[in-house]
N, C-alpha and C positions, 0 to 999 in steps of 0.2 A: 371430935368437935368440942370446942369451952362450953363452959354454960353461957359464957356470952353470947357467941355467937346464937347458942340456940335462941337463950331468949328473942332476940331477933328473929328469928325464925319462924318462930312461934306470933309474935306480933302482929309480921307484914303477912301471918294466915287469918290471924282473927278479922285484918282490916280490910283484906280482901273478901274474907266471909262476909264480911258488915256490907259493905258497897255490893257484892252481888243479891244479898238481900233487898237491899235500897233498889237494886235495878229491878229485879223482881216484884219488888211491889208497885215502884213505878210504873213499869209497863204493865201492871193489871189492870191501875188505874186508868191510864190512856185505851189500852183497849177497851176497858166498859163503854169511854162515851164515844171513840171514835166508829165501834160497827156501823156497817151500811143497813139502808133499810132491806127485810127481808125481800126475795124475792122468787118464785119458784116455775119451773117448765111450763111453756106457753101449749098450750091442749091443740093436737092434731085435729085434720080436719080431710073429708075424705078427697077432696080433689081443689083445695084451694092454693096450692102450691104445687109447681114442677113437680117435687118432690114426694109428697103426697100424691098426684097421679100415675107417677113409674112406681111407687111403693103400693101403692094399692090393691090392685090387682093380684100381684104377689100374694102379699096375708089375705087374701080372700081364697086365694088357690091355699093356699097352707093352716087354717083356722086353729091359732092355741100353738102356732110352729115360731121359732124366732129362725131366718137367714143367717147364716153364718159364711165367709167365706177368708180363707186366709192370704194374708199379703204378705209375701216372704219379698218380693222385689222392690228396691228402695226408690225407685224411678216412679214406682206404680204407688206409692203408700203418699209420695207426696203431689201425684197428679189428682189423686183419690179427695186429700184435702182440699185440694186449691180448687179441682169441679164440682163439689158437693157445696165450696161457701161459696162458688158463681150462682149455682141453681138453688140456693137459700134464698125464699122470701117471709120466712115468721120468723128464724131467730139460729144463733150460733153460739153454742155453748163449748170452751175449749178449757181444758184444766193440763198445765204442764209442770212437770218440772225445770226444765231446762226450755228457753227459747232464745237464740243465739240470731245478732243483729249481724246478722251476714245474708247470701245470697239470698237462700230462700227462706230463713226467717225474716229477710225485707218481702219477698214475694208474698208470704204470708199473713203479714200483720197489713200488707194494701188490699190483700182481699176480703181482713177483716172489714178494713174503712171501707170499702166501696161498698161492700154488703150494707154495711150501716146507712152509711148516702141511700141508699136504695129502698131504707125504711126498716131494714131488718132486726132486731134487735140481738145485741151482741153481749155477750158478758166473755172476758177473758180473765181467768182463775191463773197462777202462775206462781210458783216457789219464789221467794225470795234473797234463797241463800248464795247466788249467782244473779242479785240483780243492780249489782253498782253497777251505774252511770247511762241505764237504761231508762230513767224517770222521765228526762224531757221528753221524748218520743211518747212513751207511756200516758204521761198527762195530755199530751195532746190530743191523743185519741182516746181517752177518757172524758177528753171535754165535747166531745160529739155526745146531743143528746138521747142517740141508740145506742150508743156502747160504752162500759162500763167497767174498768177494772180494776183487778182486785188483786191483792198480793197474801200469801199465807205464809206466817209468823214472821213477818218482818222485821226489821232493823228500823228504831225509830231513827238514826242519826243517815241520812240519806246523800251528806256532804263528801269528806273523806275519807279515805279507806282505814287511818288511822284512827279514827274516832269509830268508824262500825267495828273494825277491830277490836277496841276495845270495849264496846256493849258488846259483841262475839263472844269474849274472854268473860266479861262480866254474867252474861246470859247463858254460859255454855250448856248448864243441862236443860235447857227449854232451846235454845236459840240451835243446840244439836239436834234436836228433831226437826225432821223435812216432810213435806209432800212428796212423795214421788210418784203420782198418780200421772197418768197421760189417757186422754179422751177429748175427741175430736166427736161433737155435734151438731147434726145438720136438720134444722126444723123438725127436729122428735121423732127423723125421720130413718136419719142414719145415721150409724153412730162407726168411730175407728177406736180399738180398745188396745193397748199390745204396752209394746216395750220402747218405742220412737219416742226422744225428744221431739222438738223443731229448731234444726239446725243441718247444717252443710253434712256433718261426718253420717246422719242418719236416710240421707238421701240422695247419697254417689257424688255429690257436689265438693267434699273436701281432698286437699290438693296429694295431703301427705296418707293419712287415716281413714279407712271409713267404716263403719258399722255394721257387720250382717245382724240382722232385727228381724223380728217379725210383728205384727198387728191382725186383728181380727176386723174384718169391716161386718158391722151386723145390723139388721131389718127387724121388725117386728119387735114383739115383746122384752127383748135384750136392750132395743134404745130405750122403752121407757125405765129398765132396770139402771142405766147408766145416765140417767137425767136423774133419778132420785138418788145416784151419790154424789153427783157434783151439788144439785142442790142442797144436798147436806153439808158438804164443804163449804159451798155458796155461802151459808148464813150461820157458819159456825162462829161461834167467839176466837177461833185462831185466824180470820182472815178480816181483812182490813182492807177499805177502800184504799186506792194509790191519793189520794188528793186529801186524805185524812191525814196524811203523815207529813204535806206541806203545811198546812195549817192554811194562812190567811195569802201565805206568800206568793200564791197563786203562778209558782214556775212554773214554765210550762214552753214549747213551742209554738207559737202563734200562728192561729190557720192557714194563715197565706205559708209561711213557712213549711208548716207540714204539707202543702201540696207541691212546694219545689222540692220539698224532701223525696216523697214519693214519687214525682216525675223522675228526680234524681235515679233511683232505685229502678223504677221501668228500665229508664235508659240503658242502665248498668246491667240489666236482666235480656237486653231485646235479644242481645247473638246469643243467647246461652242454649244448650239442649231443652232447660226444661221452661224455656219461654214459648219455645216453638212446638214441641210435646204439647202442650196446653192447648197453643191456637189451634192446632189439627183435632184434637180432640174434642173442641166446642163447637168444632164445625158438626158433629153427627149428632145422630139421632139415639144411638143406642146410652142407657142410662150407665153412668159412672165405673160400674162393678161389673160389667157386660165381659170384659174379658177374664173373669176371677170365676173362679167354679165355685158355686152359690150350694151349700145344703142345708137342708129343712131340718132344724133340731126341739123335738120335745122336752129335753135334757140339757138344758143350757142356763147359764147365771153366771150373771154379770154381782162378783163378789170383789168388796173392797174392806178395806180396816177403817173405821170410826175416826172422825177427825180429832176426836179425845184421845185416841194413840199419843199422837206429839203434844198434848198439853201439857202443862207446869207440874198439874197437882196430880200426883202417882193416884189417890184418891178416886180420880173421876176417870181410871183409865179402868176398863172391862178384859182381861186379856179375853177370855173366854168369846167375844164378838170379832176376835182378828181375826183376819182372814187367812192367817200362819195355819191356822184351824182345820179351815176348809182343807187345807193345800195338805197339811201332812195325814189327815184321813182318806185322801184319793191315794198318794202317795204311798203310804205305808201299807195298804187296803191290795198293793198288788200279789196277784200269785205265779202269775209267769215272768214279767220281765217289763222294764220301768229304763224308761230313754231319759234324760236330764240335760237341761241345758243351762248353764248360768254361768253367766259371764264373772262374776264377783263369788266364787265359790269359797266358805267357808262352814264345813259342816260343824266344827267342835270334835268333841270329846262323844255328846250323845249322837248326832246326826251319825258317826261316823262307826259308830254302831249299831243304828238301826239298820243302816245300808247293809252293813257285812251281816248281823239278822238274818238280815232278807234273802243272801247270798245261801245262807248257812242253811235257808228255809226249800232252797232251789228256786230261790228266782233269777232270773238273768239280768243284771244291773248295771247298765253303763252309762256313765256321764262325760258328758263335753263342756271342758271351759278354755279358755284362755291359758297361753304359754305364758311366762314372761316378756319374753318378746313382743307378744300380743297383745296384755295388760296394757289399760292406761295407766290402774291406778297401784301402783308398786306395792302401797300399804298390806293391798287386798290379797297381794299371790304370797305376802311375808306370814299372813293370815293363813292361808291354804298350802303352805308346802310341807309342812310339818304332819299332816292327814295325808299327804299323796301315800306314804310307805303302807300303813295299819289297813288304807283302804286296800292297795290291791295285795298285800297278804292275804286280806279277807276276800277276795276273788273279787272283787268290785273293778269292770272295765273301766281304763281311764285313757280319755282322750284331751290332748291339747292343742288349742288352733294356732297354725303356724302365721308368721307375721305378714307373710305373702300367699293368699290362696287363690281359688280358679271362683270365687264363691257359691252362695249354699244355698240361694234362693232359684227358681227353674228358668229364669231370666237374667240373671246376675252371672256377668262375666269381667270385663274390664270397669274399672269406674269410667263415667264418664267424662271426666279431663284429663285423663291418663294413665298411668300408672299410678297406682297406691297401696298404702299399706292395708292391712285388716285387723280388726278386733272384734272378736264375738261378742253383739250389747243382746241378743236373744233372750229371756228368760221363758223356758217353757219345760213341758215332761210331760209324755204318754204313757200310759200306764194298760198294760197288758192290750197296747192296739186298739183303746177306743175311750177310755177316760182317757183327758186332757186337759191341761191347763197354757193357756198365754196369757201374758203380762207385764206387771214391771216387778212383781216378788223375784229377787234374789235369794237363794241357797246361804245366807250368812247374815250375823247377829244383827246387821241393821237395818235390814227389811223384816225379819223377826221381832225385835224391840224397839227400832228407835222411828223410822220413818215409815209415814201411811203407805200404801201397796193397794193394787186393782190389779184385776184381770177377769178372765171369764176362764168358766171351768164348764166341762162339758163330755157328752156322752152320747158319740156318734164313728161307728165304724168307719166309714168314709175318713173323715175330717182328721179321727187318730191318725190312720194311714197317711195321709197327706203330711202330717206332722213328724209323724216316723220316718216317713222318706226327706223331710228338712234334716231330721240327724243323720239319717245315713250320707245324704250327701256332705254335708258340713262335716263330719269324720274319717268323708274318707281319705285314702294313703298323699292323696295331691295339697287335701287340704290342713291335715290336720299328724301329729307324732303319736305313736300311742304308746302309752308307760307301761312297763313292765321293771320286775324287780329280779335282782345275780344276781345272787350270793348276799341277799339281804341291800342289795344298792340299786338306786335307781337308774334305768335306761330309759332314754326316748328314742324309737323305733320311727325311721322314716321309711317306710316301706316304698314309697316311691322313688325313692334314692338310693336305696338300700345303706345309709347310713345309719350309725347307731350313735346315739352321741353318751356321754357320761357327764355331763352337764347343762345347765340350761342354755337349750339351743338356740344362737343366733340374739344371745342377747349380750350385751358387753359387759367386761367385767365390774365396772359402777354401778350398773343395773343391778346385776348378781349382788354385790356388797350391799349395797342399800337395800333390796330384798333381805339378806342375810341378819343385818341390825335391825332392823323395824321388826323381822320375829323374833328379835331378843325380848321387844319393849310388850309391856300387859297393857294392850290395846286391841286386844281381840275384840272384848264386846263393842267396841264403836267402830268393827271394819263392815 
């Protein structure tokens, strides 16, 4: 290379340095004056709501117990949503990462509105990093004076894709930190905690894809533990009202509109399974969670990371409060044998020694994630194939979900519009059959470092087991390959086939290449 050329080089680094600085301190400025005013969990009440009357009873039979009950089936997680914000009347609290303007994220955001109509008060929390061209919608139902939303670290430029792109580029090491929290709140009363976006792939509704997930629906002292992290979130300085970021311009859909919009969306929903699942279900008397094995746990917390994880200034970040924390003292704390589920798996260099540690210590160690095949996201398996070998030398089981399975939830069989593919979106692990964790923490650097994470961790014989049997079945021979290593090389063993492949199975060879290059590039810590 000249020195000419470098200089140049050198240049258009300084001036990009300069301009991401400029963007930087611009948007500190615009966040100081744009935050909402505070606002925090509306105080329960012993029988002033539906909710509060079926919940009551309950924590008086269990005193100091929080309910816990898991939802492994994707039909049931979001019939779970949709009848807990009909029988809201104090308030809905919802924090996502992902919310997708499709079937039932339309189904979903009318349940918000009618809740609101109804007087309930709503605040909806929501990632911003996935939210071009969601604004009209969004401000319109923001402009209802019960409900309220909010967006976390957003993009000031809300126009073209090319212009957020380039605050993107400009912002990248703040604008790369995400929420990845998901909590679903229903009048203080119940709360759904897990790994579900709100969208089609996470509720049997997508055509091609869809999600085996799980969630915790939980009662008693767990919901007020998950009302003080969204309120933390709520009034943090990385979230921003949505109406802050038009300014005076007051876009928006206008009310009469949002109610053809939403008729619209009825119409579109009336033949579907889970329009008619709904109506049979509001017809009864039994409450929401009735067909979910419900248990009393003394040993339960609802743990999330500090919304200062994703902020600007390294300064004001605590690692010591992440919830990375919690997770790898249950974790590494086992002495018999530790189940793992995560769909985005990349242990490192250290994870990938603790494991085989543990192997080495006599524990029995086996993890389930995604094949390639299975992956959505390419980057993440270019991240994890380079640890498949060192792991199972080190006796560490490894299992991979095949792109087609029977599924893994005790109700999950076909999707319901027909045939589809699968992808493991699960993140969970039982540890010696009765510590446990659900959530949205992934096993790799960017739920460790860069984006917030929830879940609940817990300590109940029952509940492991029930979790334990989510891995067994999600591994077994129908649904999943398991790896083994000849002569130093990878196999995946189909034991329901009796096939054995020597490459990545059922994925095509662009797949394969493009996995192979993205682990050439030093992009591990942002997978």
């Amino acid at each position: 290379m000249t020195r000419h050329a470098m200089k140049w080089i050198v240049l258009a680094l300084l001036v990009f340095t300069a301009l991401s600085l400029a963007a930087f301190w611009s948007w500190g400025q615009f966040a100081s004056r744009a935050l909402g005013a505070p606002s925090r969990a509306l105080a329960v009440s012993a029988d002033a709501t539906a909710l509060d009357r079926l919940t009551t009873p309950l924590l008086d039979a269990h005193p100091g117990h929080s309910g816990a009950a898991l939802v492994a089936a994707n039909l049931d997680a979001f019939v779970l949503r949709a009848l807990t914000a009909r029988l809201a009347q104090r308030s809905l609290d919802v924090q996502y990462y992902l919310w997708h303007d499709d079937l039932t994220g339309r189904l979903l955001k009318d349940e918000l509105m009618a809740a609101a109509e109804r007087g309930v008060r709503v605040r909806m929390l929501i990632d911003d990093m996935n939210g071009l061209g969601m604004d009209d919608t969004l401000l319109a139902m923001d402009a209802h004076p019960n409900l309220q939303v909010r967006l976390f670290n957003p993009s000031r430029n809300r126009g073209t894709a090319w212009r957020r792109a380039l605050e993107m580029a400009l912002r990248f090491f703040t604008f790369n930190r995400r929420m990845h929290n998901k909590a679903w709140v229903a009048d203080g009363r119940v709360a759904l905690v897990g790994g579900r976006n709100i969208g089609d792939e996470y509720f049997d509704a997508a055509e091609s894809v869809n999600f085996q997930d799980a969630d915790l629906l939980l009662l008693g002292p767990a919901v007020s533990q998950t009302e003080a992290v969204f309120d933390q979130f709520w009034n943090s300085t990385a979230v921003i009202p949505i109406q802050a970021l038009h300014g005076d311009s007051r876009r928006q859909t206008a009310p009469a509109a949002l109610q053809a919009q939403r008729q619209a969306w009825r119409t579109d929903a009336a033949g579907s399974h889970y329009a008619q699942v709904l109506a049979r279900r509001l017809g009864g008397a039994e409450p929401p969670w009735h067909a979910l094995r419900l248990h009393w746990l003394q040993d339960l917390r609802v743990v999330s990371d500090p919304p200062e994880k994703a902020g600007p200034v390294s300064l004001n970040r605590t690692p010591e409060r992440w919830l990375m924390f919690d997770v790898l003292q249950t974790l590494f704390a086992a002495r018999r044998e530790v189940r793992l589920i995560s769909p985005y798996f990349v242990p490192g260099g250290l994870g990938t020694m603790l494991f085989t540690g543990q192997v080495a210590r006599g524990v029995n160690v086996r993890i389930l994630t995604n094949s390639l095949a299975a992956n959505d996201v390419p980057a993440v398996h270019a991240g994890y194939q380079r640890y498949r070998a060192p792991l199972l030398a080190g006796g560490v089981h490894v299992w991979e979900l095949k792109p087609q399975t029977q599924g893994s939830g005790p109700e999950n069989s076909a999707n319901l519009l027909g045939s589809s593919g699968a992808s493991l979106h699960t993140k969970a692990f039982v540890v010696d059959g009765e510590r446990g964790f659900v959530g949205s923490f992934n096993f790799d650097p960017r739920s460790a470092s860069l984006n917030t994470e929830m879940g609940v961790l817990f300590h109940h014989a029952a509940l492991g087991a029930e979790l334990a049997a989510l891995f067994e079945r999600a591994r077994r021979p129908s649904n999943a390959y398991a790896l083994t290593l000849q002569d130093g090389q990878l196999r995946w063993q189909d034991a329901h086939t009796g096939q054995t492949w020597q490459r990545e199975p059922e994925a095509g060879w662009l797949k394969r290449a493009m996995a192979r290059v993205l682990g050439w590039l030093p992009i591990e810590s942002h997978l």
